[in-house]
N, C-alpha and C positions, 0 to 999 in steps of 0.2 A: 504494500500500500504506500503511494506515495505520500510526504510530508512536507511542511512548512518550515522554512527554517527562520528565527528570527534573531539574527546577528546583535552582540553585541559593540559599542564603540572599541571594546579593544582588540574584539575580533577586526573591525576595521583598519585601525591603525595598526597592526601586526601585518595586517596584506598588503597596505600602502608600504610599509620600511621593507618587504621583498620585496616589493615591485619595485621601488627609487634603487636598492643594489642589483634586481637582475639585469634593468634595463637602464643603470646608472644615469641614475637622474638626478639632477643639480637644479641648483639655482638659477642657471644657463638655460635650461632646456625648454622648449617651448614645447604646451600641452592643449588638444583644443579636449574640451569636454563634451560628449555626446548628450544632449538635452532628454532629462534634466539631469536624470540622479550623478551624471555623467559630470556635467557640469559644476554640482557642488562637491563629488568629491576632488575634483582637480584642484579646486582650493586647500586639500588640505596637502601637498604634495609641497610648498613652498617653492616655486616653480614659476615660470612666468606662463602666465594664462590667456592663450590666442582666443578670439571670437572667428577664425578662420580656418579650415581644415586646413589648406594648402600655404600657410604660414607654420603649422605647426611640425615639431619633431615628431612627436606621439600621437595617438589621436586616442581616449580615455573613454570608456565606458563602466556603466556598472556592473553588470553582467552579462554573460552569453548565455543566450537560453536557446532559442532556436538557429542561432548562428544567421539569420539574413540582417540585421545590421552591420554584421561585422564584414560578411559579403557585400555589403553593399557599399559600404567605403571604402574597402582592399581594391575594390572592381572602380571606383572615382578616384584612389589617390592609392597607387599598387605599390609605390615606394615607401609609403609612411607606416612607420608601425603603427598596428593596433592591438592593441593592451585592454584586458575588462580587469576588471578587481575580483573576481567571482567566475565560475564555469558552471552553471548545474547540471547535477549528472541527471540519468532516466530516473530515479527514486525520490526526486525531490520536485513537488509540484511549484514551489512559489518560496523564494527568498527574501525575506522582510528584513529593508536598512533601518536602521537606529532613527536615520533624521524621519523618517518616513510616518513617524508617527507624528511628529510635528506640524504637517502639515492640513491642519483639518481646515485653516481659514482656505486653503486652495482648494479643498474638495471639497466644504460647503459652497464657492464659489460654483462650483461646476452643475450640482445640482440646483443652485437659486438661477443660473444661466438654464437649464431646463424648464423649471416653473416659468420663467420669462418666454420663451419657445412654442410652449404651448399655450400661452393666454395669459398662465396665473400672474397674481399681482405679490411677490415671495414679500411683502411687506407688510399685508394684513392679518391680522394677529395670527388668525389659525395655520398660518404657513411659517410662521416667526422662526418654531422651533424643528419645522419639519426636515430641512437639510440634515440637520444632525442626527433625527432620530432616523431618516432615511439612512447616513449610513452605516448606522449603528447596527440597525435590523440588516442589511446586509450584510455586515464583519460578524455580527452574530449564528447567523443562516448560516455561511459559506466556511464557518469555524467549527464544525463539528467536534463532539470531546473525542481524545484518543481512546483507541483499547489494545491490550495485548488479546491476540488470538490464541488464547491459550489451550491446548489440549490434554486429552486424559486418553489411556490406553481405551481400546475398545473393548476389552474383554471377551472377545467372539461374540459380541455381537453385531449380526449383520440383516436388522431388522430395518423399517423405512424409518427413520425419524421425519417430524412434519412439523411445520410450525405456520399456525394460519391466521389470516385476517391482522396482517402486523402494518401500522399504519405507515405512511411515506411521504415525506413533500417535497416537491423539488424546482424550479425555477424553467420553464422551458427560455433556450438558448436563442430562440430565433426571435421570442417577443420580451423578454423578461416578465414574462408572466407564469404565473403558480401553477403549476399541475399537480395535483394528489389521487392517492386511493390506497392499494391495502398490497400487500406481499402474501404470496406464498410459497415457502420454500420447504423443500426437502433434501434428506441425501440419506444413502446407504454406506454406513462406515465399512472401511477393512481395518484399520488396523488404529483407529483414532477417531473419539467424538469430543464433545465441541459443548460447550455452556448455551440451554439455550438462546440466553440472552446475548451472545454472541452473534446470531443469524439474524437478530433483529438492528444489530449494532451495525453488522455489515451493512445492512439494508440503507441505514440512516446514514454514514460514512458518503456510501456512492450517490445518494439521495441530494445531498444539501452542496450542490456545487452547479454552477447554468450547465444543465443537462437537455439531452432526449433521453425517454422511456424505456428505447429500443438500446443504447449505451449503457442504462444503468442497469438493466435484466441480464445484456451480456458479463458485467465488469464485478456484479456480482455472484454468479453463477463460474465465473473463471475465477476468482479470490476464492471462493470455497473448494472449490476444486484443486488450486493450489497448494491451498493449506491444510486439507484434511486429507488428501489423495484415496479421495470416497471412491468407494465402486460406480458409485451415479449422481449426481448433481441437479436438482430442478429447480427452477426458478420461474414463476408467475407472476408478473404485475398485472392489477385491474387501476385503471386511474380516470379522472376526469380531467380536463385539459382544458382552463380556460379563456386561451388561445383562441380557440375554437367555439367556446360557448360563448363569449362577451363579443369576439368579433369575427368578422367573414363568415360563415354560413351559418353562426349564432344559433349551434343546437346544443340545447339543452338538455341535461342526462343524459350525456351520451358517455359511453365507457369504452377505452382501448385498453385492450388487453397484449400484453408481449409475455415471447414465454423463450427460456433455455434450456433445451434440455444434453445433459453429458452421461454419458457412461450408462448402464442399464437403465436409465430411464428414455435413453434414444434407441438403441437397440432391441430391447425388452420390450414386446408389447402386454406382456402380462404387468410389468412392472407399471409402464406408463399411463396403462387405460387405471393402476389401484390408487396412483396418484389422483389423476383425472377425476377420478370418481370420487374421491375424500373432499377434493376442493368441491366437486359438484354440490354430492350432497350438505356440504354445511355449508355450505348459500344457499341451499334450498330449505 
């Protein structure tokens, strides 16, 4: 499962004093900073600070995550080094700087620039406070608590376990708007089970991040699988998506269902239709 990492300042200044000896950096040296985080940390380098790539020695950013920044100025300026402070590997979703908490008067700006956009007037009372609580309920949502996925021998057994009607909310990606409904998972142990507040945990884990339905039944269904190395793996979302109910063809009660199925509950049709049928009848 991927993690957040949230650096501290001497985590900072630690990567800054190898960076100024790998790539011997003085007082001399000219640095442009890739906007923004880019930019403020070049300040801390003691260094002389370009507003220009193509004056610059160095060119500075904060991190490399998918590497098309870093392609994208290697490819406009091929001679210049570029340098991040930070690499993220595949296990790590999102690296959080020190100053980054700092800046809420610029990220309530961004959302009171939205109220403005659509109409509203972000100055009358009942909007006063909403920038903040906006994105507060956001860092809260998209902050799920940690868990270990801890396991226990299985004891031979290799019976279904089941866990149904486990609640889920999650953000669709294409409107930021809420889609909810219920889980239902299973699996068949070989050699290892699982708390089951675990399977519910998973659920909420892949759940609380801008998602589709169809990502998180996969991502859940492949983490269980990973980590319990079950004989079969199923995974069922039922959700409402109101995306789809508040706008464009505006239907209401309407349910999408996604399902995953791994290991004897794809293979197995005995196995699958006893699934099938547990969830059936306890909806019915």
């Amino acid at each position: 499962m991927k993690k957040n990492i949230f650096l501290t300042w001497d985590d900072v200044f630690s990567r800054i004093e190898y960076i100024k000896k790998k790539y011997k950096i003085d007082k001399k040296t000219k640095i442009y900073g890739v906007p923004k985080n880019g930019m403020i940390l070049s300040g801390f380098f003691n260094a002389i600070n370009v507003a220009n790539p193509e004056e610059a020695d160095l060119i500075l950013d904060d991190i490399i995550d998918s590497g098309s920044t870093k392609k994208k100025f290697k490819k406009l300026f091929p001679k210049k080094k570029f340098v991040a402070l930070f690499e993220k590997d595949s296990n790590v979703d999102w690296v959080n700087f020190p100053f980054e908490k700092k800046l809420d008067e610029d990220q309530n700006d961004t959302v009171i620039r939205l109220l403005q956009i659509i109409g509203e007037d972000p100055r009358r009372e009942g909007l006063l406070d909403t920038p903040k609580r906006y994105l507060s309920a956001f860092d809260e949502f998209l902050n799920p608590p940690t868990f270990n996925m801890t396991t226990f021998d299985a004891e031979k057994t290799d019976e279904m376990i089941v866990q149904l009607d486990i609640p889920f909310y999650s953000f669709c990606e294409h409107h930021l708007l809420p889609f909810f409904g219920k889980g239902y998972i299973a699996y068949i142990p070989d050699k290892k089970i699982v708390g089951l507040s675990k399977l519910a945990r998973t659920l909420e884990t892949f759940s609380r991040r801008l998602q589709n339905q169809e990502r998180i039944t996969n991502q859940v269904a492949d983490y269980l699988q990973e980590n319990l190395e079950a004989k079969g793996v199923a995974v069922v979302l039922k959700a409402r998506h109101l995306c789809m109910e508040m706008r464009g063809v505006k239907t209401s009660d309407t349910n999408t269902i996604t399902s995953k199925l791994l290991g004897y509950f794809r293979t197995d049709e005995r196995t699958r239709a006893e699934f099938l049928n547990l969830i059936g009848n306890h909806r019915n």
